[in-house]
C-alpha positions in Angstrom: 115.7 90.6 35.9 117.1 89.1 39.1 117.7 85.6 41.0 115.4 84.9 44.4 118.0 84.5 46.8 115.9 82.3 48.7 114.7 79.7 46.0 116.9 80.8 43.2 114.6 81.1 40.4 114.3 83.7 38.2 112.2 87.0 39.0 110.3 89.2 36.8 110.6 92.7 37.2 107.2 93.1 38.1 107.0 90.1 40.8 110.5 91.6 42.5 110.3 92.2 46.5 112.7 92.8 48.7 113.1 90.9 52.3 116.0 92.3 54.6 117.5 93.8 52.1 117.8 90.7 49.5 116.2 90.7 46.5 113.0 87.6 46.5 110.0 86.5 44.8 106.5 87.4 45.4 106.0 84.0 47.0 109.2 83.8 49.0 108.4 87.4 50.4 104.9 85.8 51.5 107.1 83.5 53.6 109.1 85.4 55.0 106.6 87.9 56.0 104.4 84.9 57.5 107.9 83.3 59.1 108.4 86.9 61.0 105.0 87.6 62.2 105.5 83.7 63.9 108.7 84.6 65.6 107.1 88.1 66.5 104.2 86.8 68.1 106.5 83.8 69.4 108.8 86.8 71.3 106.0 88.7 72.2 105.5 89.3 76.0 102.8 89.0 78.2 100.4 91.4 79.8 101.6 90.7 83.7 97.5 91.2 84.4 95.3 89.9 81.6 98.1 88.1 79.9 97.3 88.9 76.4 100.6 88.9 73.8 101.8 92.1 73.3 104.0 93.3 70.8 107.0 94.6 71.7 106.0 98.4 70.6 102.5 98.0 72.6 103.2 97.5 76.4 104.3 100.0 78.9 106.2 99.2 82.1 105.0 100.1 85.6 106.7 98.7 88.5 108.9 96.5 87.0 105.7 94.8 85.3 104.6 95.0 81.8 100.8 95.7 81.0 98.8 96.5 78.3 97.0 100.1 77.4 94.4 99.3 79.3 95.4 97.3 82.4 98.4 99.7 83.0 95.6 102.6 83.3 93.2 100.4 86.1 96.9 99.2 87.4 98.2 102.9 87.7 95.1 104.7 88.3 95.2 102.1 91.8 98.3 102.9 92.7 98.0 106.7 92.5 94.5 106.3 95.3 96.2 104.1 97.5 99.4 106.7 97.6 97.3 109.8 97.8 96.4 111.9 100.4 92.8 111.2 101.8 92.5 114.5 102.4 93.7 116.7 99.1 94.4 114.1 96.7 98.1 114.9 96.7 100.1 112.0 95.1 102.9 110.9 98.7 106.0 109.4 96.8 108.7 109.0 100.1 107.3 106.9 102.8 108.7 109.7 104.9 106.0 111.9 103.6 103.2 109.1 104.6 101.6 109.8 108.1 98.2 108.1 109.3 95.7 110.0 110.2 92.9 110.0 112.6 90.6 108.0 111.4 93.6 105.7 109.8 93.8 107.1 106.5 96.8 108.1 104.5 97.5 112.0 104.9 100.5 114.5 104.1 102.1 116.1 106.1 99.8 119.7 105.9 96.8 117.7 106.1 97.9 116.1 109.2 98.9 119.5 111.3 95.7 120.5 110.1 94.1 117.4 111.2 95.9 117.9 114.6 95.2 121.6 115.0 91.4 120.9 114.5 91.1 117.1 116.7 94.3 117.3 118.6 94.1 118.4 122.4 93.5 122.1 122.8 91.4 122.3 119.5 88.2 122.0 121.8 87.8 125.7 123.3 86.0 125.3 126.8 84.5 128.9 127.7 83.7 129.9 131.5 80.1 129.1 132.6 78.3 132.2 132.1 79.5 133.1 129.1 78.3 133.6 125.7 79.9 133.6 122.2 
């Protein structure tokens, strides 16, 4: 049989909890469980696009922003088309791997020689009159 440290009465062997370590009653424990899920939800941070509370084992991080689950998929997933290559879906990371293409769109650098090789000058073959291929 022990003390509460929180209230100091006297705890049964069957009604002993521990909270952080200390030895409390059933009732204390119930406070201090209730008194750590305020401050957690208190501490907790916000989705940077729905701004729901998160808990601080929940959220991941994407650009310096923190999102839920399910906004840091939408978030990511339109991220990864606006930085991909039009043509092959390659993912461009460097800016000195982005080149605009012919119709404006974002292309890497193979897709782009191969856009030039097919619309560039030269690519149009003009045969002798007379001729047939």
């Amino acid at each position: 049989m022990g003390t509460c440290l929180r209230c100091g009465r006297d705890i049964q062997a069957w009604e002993e909890e521990y909270f952080g370590g200390k030895p409390v009653c059933q009732g204390c424990f119930l406070l201090e469980l209730a008194a750590a899920r305020k401050k957690a939800e208190d501490e907790a941070e916000e989705c940077s696009r729905c701004g729901r509370k998160l808990p601080y084992w929940g959220y991941k991080e994407f650009a310096g922003k923190i999102y839920c689950t399910g906004c840091f998929d939408s978030v990511y997933g339109e991220w990864k088309a606006a930085n991909s290559c039009a043509h092959c879906g390659r993912l461009i990371a460097e800016k000195w791997q982005r080149f605009s293409g012919p119709k404006g769109e974002l292309l890497c650098e193979k897709c782009l020689s191969e856009a030039r090789g097919r619309f560039g000058p030269g690519a149009v073959v003009q045969r002798p009159k007379g001729s047939r291929a």
